[in-house]
GUSE-707280 format. One record per atom (N, C-alpha, C): residue in one letter; atom name; x, y, z. Coordinates in Angstrom, 1 decimal. Each point is the difference from the previous one (the first is absolute). Layout:
residues N
{zalo=a&nuvo=CA&X=X&Y=Y&Z=Z}
...
***
This chain:
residues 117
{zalo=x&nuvo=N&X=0.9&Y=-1.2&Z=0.0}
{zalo=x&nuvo=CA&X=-0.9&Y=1.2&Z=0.0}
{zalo=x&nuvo=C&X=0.9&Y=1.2&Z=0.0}
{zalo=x&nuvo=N&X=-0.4&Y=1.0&Z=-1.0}
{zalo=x&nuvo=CA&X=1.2&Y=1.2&Z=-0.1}
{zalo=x&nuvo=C&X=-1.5&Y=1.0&Z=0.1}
{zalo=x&nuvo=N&X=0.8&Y=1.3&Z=0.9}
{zalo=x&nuvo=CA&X=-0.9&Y=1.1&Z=0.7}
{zalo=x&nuvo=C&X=0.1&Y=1.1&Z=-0.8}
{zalo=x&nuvo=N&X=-0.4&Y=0.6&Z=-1.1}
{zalo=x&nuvo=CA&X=0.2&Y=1.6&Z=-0.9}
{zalo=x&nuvo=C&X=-0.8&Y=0.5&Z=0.2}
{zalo=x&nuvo=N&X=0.6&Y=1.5&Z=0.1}
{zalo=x&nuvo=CA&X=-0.8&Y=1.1&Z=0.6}
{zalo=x&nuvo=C&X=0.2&Y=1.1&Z=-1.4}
{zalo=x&nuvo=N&X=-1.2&Y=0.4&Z=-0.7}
{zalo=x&nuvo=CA&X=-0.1&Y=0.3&Z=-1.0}
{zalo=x&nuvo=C&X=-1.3&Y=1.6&Z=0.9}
{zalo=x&nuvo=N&X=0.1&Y=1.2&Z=-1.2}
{zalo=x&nuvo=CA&X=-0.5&Y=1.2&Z=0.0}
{zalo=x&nuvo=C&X=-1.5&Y=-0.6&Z=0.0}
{zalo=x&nuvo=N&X=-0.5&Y=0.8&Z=0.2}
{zalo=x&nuvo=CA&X=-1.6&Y=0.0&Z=-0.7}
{zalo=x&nuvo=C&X=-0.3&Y=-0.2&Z=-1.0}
{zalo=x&nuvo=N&X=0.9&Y=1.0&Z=-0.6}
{zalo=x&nuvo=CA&X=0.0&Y=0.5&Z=-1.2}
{zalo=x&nuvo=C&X=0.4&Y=-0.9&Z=-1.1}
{zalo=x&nuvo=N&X=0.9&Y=-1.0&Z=0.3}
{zalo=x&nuvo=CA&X=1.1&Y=-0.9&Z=-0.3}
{zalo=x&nuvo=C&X=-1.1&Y=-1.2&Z=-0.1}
{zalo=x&nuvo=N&X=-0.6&Y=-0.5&Z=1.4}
{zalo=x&nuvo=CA&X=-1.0&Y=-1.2&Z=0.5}
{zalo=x&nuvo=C&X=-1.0&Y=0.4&Z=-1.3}
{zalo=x&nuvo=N&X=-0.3&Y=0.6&Z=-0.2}
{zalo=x&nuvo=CA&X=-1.4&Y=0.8&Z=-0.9}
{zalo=x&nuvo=C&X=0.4&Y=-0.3&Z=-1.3}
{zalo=x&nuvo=N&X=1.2&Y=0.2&Z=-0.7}
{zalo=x&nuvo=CA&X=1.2&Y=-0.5&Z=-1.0}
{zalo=x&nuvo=C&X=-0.5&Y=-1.1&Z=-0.4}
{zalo=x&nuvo=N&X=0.7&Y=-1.4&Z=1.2}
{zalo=x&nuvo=CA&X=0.3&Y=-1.3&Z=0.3}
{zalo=x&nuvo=C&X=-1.0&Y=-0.6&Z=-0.2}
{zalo=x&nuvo=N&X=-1.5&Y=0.7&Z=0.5}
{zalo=x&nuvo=CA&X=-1.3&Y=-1.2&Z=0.2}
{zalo=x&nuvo=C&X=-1.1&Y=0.5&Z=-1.8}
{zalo=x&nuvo=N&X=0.9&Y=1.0&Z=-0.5}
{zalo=x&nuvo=CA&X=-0.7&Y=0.3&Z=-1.1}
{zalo=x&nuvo=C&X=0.6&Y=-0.9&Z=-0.8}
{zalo=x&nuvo=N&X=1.2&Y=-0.2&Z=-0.4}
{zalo=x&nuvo=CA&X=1.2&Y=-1.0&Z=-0.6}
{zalo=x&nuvo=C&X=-0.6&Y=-1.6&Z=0.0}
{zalo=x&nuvo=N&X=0.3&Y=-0.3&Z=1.6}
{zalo=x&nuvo=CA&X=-0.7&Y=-1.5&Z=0.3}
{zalo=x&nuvo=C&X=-1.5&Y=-0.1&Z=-0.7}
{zalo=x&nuvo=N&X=-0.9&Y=0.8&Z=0.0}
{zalo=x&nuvo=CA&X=-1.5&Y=0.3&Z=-0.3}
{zalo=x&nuvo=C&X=0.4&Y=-0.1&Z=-2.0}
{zalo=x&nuvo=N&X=0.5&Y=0.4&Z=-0.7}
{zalo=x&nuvo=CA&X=0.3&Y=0.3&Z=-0.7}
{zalo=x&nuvo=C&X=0.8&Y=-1.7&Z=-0.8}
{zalo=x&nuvo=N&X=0.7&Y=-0.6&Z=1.0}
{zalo=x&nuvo=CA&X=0.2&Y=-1.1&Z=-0.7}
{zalo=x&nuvo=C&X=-0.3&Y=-1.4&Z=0.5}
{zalo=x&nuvo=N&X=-1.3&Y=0.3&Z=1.3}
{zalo=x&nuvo=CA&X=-1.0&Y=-0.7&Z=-0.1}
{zalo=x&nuvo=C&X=0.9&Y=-0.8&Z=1.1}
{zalo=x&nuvo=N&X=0.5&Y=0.2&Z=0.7}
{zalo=x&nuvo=CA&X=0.6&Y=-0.9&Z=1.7}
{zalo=x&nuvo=C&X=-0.2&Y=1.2&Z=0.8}
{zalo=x&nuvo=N&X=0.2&Y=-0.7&Z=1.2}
{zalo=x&nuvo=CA&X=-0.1&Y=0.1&Z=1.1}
{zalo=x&nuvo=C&X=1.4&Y=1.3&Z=0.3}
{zalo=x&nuvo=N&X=-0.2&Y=0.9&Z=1.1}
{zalo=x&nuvo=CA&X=1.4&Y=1.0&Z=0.0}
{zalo=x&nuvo=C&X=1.4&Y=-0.8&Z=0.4}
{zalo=x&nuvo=N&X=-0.3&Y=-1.3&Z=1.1}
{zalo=x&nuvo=CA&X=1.0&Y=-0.7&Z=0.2}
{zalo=x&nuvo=C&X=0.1&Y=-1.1&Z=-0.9}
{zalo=x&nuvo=N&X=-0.7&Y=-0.1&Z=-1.0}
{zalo=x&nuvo=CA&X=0.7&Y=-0.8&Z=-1.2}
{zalo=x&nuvo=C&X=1.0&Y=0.7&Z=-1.1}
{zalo=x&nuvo=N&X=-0.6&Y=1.2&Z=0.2}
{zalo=x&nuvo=CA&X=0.9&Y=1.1&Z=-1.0}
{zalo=x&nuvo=C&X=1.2&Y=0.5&Z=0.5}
{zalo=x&nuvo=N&X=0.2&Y=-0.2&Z=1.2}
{zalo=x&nuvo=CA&X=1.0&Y=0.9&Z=0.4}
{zalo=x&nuvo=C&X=1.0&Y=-1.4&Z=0.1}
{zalo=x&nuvo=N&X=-0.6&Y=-1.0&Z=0.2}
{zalo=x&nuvo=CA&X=0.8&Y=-1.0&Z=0.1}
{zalo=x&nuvo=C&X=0.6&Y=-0.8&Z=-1.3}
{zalo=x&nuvo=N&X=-0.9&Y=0.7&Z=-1.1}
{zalo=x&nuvo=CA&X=0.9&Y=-0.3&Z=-1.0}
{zalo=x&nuvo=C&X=0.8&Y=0.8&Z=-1.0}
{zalo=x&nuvo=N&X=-0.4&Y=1.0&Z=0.6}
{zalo=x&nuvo=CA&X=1.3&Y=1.2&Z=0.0}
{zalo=x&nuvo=C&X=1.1&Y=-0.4&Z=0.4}
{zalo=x&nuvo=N&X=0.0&Y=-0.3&Z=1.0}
{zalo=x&nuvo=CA&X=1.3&Y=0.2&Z=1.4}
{zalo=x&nuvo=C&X=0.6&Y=-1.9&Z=-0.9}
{zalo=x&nuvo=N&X=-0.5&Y=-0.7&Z=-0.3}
{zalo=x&nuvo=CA&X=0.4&Y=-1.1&Z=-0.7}
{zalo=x&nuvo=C&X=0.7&Y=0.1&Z=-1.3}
{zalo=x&nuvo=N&X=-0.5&Y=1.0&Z=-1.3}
{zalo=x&nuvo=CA&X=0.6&Y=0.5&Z=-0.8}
{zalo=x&nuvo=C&X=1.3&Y=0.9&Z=0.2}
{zalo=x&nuvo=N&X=-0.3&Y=0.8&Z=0.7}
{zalo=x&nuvo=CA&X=1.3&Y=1.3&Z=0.7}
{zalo=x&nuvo=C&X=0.4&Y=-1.3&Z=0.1}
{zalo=x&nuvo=N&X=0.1&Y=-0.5&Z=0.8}
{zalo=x&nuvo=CA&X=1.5&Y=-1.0&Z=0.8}
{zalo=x&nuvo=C&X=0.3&Y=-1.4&Z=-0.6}
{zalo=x&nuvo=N&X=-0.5&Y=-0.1&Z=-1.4}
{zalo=x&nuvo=CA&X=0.6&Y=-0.2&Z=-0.9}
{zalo=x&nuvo=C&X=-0.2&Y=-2.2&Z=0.2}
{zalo=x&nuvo=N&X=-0.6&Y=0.3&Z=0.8}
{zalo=x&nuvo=CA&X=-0.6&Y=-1.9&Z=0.7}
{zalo=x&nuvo=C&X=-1.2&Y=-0.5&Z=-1.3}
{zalo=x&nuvo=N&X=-0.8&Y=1.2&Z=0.1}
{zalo=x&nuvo=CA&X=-0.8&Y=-0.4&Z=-1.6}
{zalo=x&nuvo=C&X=-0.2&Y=1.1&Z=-1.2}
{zalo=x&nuvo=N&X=1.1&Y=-0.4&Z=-0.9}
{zalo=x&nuvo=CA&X=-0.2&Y=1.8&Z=-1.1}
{zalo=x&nuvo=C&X=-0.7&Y=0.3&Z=-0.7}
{zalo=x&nuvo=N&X=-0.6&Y=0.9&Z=0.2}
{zalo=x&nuvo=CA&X=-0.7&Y=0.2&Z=-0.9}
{zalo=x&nuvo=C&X=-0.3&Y=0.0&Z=-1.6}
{zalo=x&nuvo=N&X=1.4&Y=-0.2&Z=-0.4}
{zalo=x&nuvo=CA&X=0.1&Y=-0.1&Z=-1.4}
{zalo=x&nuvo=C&X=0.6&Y=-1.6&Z=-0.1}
{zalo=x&nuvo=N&X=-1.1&Y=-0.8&Z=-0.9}
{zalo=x&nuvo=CA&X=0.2&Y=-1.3&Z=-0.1}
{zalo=x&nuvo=C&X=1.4&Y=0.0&Z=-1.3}
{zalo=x&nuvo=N&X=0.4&Y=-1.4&Z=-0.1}
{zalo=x&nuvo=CA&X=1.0&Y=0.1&Z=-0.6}
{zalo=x&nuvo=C&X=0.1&Y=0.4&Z=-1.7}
{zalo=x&nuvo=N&X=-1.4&Y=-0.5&Z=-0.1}
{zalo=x&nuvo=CA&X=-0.9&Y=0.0&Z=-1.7}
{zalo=x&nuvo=C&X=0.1&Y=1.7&Z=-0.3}
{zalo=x&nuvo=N&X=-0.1&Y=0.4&Z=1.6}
{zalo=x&nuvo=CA&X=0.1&Y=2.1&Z=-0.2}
{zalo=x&nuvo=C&X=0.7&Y=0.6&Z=-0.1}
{zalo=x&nuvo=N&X=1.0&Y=-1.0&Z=0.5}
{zalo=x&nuvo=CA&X=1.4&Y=0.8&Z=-0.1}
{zalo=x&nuvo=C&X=0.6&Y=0.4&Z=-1.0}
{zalo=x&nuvo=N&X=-0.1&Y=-1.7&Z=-0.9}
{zalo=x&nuvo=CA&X=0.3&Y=-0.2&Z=-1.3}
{zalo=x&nuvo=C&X=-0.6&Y=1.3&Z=-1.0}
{zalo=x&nuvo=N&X=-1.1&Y=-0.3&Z=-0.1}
{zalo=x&nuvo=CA&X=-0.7&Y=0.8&Z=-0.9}
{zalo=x&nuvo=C&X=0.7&Y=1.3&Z=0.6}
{zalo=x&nuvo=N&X=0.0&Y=0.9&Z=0.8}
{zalo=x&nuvo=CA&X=0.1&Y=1.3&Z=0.2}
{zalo=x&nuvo=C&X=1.5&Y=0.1&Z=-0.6}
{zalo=x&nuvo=N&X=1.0&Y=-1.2&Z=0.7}
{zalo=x&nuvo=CA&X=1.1&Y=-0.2&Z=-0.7}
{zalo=x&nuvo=C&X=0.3&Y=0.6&Z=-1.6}
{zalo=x&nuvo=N&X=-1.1&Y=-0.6&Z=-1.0}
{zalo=x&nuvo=CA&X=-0.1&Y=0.3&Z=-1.3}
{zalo=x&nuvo=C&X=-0.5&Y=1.4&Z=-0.4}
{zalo=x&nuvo=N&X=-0.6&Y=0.7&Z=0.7}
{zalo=x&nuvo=CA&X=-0.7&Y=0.8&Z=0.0}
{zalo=x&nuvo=C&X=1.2&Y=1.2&Z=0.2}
{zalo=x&nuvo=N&X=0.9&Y=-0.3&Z=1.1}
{zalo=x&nuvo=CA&X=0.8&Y=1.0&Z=0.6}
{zalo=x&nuvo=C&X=1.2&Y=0.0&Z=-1.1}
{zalo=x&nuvo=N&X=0.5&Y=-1.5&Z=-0.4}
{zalo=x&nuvo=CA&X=1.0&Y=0.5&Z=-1.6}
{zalo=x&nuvo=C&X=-0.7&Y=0.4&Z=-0.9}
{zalo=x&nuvo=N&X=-1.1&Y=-0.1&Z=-0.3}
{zalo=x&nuvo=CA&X=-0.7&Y=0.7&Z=-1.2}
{zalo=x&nuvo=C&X=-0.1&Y=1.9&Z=-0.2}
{zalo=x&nuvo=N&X=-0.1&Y=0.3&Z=1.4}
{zalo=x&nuvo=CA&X=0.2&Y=1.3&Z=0.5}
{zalo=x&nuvo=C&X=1.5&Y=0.4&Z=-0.6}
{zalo=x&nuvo=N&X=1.1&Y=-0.6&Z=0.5}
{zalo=x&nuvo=CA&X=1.1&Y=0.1&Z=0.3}
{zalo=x&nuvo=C&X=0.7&Y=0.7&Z=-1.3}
{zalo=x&nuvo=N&X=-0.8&Y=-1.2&Z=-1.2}
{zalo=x&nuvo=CA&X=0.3&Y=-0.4&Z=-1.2}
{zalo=x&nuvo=C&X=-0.1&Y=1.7&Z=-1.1}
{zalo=x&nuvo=N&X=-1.7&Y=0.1&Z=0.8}
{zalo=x&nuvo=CA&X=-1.0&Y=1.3&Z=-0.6}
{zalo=x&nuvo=C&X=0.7&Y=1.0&Z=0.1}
{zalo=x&nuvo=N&X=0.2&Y=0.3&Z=1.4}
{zalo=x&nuvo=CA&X=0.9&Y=1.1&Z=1.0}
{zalo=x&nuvo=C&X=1.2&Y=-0.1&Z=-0.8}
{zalo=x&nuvo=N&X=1.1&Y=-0.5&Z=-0.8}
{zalo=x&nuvo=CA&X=1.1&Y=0.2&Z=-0.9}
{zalo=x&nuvo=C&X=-0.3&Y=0.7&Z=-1.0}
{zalo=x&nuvo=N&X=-1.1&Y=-0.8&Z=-0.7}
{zalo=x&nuvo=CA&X=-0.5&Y=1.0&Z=-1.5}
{zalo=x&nuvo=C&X=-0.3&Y=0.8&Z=0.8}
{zalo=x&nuvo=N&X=-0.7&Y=0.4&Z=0.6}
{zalo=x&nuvo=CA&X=-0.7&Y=1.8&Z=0.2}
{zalo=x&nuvo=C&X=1.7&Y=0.8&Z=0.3}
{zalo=x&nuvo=N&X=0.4&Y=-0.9&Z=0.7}
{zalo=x&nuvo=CA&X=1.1&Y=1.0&Z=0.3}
{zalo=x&nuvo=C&X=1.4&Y=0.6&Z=-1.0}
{zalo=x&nuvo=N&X=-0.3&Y=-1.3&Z=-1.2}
{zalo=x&nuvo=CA&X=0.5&Y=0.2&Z=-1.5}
{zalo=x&nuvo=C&X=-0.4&Y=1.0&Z=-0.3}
{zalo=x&nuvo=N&X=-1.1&Y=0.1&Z=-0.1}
{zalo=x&nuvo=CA&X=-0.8&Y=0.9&Z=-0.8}
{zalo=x&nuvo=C&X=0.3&Y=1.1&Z=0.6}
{zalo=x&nuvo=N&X=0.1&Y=0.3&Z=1.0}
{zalo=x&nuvo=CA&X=-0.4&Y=1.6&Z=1.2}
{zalo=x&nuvo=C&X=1.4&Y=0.4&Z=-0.6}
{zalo=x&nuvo=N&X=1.3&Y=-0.8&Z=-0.1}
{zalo=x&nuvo=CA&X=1.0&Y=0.2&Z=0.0}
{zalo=x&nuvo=C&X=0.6&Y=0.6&Z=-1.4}
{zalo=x&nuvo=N&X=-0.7&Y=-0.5&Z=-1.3}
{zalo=x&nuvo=CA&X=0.2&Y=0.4&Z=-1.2}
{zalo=x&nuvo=C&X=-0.8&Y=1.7&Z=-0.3}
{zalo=x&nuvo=N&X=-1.4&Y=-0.1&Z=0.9}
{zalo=x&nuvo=CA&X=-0.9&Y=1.1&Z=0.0}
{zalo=x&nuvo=C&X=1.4&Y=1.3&Z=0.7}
{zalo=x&nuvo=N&X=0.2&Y=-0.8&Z=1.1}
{zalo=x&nuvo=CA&X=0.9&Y=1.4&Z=0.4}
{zalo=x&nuvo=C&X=1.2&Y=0.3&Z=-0.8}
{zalo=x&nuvo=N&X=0.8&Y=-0.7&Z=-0.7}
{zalo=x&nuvo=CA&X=0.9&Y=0.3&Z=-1.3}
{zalo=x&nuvo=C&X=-0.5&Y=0.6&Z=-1.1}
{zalo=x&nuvo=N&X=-1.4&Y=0.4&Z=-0.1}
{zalo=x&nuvo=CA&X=-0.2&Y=0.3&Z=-1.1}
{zalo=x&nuvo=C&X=-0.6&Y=-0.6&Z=-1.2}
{zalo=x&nuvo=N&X=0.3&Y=-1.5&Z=0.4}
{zalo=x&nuvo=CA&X=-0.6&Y=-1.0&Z=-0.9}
{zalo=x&nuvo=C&X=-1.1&Y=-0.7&Z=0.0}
{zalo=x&nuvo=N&X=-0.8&Y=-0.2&Z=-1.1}
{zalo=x&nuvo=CA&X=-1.9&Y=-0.4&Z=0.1}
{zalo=x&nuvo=C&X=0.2&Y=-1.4&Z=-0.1}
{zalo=x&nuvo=N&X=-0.2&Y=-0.7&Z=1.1}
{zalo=x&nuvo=CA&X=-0.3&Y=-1.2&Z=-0.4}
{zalo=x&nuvo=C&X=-1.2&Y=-0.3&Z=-0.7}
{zalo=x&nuvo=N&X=0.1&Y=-1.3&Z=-0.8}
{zalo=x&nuvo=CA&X=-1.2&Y=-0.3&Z=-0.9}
{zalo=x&nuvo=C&X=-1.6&Y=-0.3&Z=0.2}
{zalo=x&nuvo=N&X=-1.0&Y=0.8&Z=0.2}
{zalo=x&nuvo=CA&X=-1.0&Y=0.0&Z=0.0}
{zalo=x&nuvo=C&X=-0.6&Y=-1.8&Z=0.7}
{zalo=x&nuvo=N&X=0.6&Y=-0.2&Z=-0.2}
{zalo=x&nuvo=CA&X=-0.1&Y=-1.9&Z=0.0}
{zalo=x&nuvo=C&X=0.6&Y=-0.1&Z=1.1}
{zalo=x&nuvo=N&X=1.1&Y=0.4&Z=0.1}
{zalo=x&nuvo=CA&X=0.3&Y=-0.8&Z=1.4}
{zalo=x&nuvo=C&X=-0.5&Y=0.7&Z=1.2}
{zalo=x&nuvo=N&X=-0.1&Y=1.7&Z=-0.3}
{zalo=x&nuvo=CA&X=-0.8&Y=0.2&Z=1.4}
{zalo=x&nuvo=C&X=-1.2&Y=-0.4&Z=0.4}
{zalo=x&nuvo=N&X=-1.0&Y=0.1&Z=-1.4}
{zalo=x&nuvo=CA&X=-1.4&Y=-1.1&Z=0.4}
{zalo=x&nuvo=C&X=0.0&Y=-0.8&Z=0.7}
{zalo=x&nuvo=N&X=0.9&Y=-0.9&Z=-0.8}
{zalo=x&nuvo=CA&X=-0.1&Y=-1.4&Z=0.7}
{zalo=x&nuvo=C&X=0.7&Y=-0.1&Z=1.4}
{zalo=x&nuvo=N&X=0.9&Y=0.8&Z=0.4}
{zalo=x&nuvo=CA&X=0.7&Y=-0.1&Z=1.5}
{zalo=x&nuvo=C&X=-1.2&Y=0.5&Z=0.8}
{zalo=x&nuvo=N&X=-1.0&Y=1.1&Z=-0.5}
{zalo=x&nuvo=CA&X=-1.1&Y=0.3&Z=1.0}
{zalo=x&nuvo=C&X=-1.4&Y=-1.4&Z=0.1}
{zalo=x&nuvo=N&X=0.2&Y=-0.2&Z=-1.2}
{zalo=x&nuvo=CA&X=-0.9&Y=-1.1&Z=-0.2}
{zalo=x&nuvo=C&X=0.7&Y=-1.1&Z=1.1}
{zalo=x&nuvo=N&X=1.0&Y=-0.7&Z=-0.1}
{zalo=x&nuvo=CA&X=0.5&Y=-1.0&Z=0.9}
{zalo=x&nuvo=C&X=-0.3&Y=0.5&Z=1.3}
{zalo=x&nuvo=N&X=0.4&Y=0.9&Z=0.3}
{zalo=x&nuvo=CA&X=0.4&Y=0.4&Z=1.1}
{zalo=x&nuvo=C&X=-2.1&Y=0.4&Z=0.6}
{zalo=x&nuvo=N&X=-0.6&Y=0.1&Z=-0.8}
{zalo=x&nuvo=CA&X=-1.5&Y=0.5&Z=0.7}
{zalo=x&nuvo=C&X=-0.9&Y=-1.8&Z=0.1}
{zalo=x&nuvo=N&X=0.8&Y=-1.2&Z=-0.9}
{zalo=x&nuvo=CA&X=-0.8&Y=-1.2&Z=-0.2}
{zalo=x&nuvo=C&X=1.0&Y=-0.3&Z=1.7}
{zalo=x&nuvo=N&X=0.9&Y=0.1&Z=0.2}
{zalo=x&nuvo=CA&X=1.0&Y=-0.5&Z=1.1}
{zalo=x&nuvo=C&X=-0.8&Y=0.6&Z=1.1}
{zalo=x&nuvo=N&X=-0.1&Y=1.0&Z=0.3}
{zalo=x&nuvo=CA&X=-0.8&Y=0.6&Z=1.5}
{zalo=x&nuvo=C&X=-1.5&Y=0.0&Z=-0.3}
{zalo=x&nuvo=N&X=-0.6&Y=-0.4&Z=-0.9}
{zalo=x&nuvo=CA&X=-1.1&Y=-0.7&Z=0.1}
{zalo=x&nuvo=C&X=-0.1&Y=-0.9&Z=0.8}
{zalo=x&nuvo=N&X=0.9&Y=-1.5&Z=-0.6}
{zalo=x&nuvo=CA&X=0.4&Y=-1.1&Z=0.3}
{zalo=x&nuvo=C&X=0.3&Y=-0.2&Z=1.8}
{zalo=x&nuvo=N&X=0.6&Y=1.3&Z=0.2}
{zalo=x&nuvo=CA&X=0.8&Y=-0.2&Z=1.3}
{zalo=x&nuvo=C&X=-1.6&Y=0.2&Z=0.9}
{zalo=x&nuvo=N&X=-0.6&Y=1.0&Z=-0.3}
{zalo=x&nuvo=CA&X=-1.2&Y=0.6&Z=0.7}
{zalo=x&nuvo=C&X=-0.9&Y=-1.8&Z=-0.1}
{zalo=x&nuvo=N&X=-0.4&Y=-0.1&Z=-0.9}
{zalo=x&nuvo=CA&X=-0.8&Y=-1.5&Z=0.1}
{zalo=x&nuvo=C&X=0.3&Y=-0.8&Z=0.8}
{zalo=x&nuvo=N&X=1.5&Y=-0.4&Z=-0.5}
{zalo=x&nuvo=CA&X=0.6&Y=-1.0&Z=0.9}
{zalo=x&nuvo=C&X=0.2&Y=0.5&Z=1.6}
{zalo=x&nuvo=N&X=0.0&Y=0.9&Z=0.6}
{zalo=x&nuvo=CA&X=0.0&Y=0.4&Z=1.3}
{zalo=x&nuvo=C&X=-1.6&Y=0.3&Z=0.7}
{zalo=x&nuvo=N&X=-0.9&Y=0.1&Z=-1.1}
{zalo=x&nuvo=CA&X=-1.5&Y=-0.5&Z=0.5}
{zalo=x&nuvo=C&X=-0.5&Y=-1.0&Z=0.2}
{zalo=x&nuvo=N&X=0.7&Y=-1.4&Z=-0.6}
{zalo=x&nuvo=CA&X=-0.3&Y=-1.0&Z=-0.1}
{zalo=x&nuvo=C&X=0.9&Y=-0.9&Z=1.4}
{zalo=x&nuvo=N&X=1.2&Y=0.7&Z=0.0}
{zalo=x&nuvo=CA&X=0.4&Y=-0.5&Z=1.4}
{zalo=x&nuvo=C&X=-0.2&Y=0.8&Z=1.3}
{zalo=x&nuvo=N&X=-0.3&Y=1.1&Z=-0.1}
{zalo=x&nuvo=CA&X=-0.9&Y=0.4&Z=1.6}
{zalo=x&nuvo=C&X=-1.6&Y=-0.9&Z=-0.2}
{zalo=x&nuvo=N&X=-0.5&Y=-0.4&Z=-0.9}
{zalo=x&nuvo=CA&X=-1.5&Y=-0.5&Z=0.2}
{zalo=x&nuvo=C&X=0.2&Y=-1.8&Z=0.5}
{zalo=x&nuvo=N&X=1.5&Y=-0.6&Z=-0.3}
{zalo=x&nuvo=CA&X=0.2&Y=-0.9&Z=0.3}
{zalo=x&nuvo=C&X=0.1&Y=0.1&Z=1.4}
{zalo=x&nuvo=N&X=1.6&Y=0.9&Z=0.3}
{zalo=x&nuvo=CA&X=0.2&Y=0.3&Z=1.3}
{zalo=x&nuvo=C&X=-1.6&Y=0.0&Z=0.9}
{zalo=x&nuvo=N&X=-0.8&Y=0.7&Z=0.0}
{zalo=x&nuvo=CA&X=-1.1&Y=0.4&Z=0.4}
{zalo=x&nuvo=C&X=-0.7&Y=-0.9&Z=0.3}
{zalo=x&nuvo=N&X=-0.3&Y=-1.5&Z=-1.0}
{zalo=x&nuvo=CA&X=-0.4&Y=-0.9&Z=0.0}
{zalo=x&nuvo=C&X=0.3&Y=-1.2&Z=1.7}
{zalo=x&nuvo=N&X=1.7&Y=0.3&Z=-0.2}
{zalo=x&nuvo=CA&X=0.6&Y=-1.0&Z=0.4}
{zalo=x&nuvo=C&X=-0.2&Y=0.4&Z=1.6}
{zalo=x&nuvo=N&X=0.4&Y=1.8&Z=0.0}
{zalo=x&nuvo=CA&X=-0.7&Y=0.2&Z=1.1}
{zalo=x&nuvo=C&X=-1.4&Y=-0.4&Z=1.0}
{zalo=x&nuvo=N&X=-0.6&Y=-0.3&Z=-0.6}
{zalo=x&nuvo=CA&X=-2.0&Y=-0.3&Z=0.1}
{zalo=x&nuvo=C&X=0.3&Y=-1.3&Z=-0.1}
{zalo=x&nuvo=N&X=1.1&Y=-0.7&Z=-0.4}
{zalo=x&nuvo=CA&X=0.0&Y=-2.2&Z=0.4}
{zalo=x&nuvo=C&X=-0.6&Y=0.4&Z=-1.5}
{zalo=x&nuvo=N&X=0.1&Y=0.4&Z=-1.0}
{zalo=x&nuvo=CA&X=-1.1&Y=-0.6&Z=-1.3}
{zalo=x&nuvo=C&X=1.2&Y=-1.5&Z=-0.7}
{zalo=x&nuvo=N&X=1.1&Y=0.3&Z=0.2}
{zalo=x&nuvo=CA&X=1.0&Y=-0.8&Z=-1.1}
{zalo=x&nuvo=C&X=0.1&Y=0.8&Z=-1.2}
{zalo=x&nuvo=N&X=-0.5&Y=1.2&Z=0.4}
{zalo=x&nuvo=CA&X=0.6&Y=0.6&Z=-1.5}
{zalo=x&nuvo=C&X=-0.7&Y=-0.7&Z=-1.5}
***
């Protein structure tokens, strides 16, 4: 049994949160304090991965834009083509990231509530 002493304002937070993903405040708080301390993570390993892909894909994007920014500041027009497409990659990629990070808080969320995800 662990004792926290939390604001009003804070408790008011906590039981809107818990309410919000459908447990109990000592089931929420307890699987917080389980994630934080790293005993159950919250990012399964299938998330990791994927984000994994997600984050070189960035990395990748983030080079061309910075080609590009780099020739713009010399004076030089990169080709119509490749700035599209670096914005284009770069707007399908933080799409991607935004889905994929809705889909693992609604799991998370799950697992919290005993669903199995």
């Amino acid at each position: 049994m662990a004792h926290i002493r939390f604001s009003p304002a804070e408790f008011d937070a906590l039981e809107a949160a818990a309410a919000a993903a459908g447990i109990t405040v000592s089931a929420f708080v307890r699987s917080l304090a389980m994630e934080g301390a790293g005993v159950r993570p919250f990012l399964a390993e299938g998330d990791r991965a994927v984000l994994g892909l997600l984050v070189e894909g960035m990395r990748a994007i983030g080079g061309n834009l910075n080609q590009i920014a780099r020739a713009i500041n010399t004076g030089r027009v990169p080709a119509d083509g490749h700035v599209a497409g670096s914005i284009k990659d770069a707007h399908v990629v933080a799409t991607t990231v935004a889905s994929e990070l809705a889909e693992m808080t609604r799991r998370a969320a799950a697992l919290r509530r005993g669903e199995g995800a």
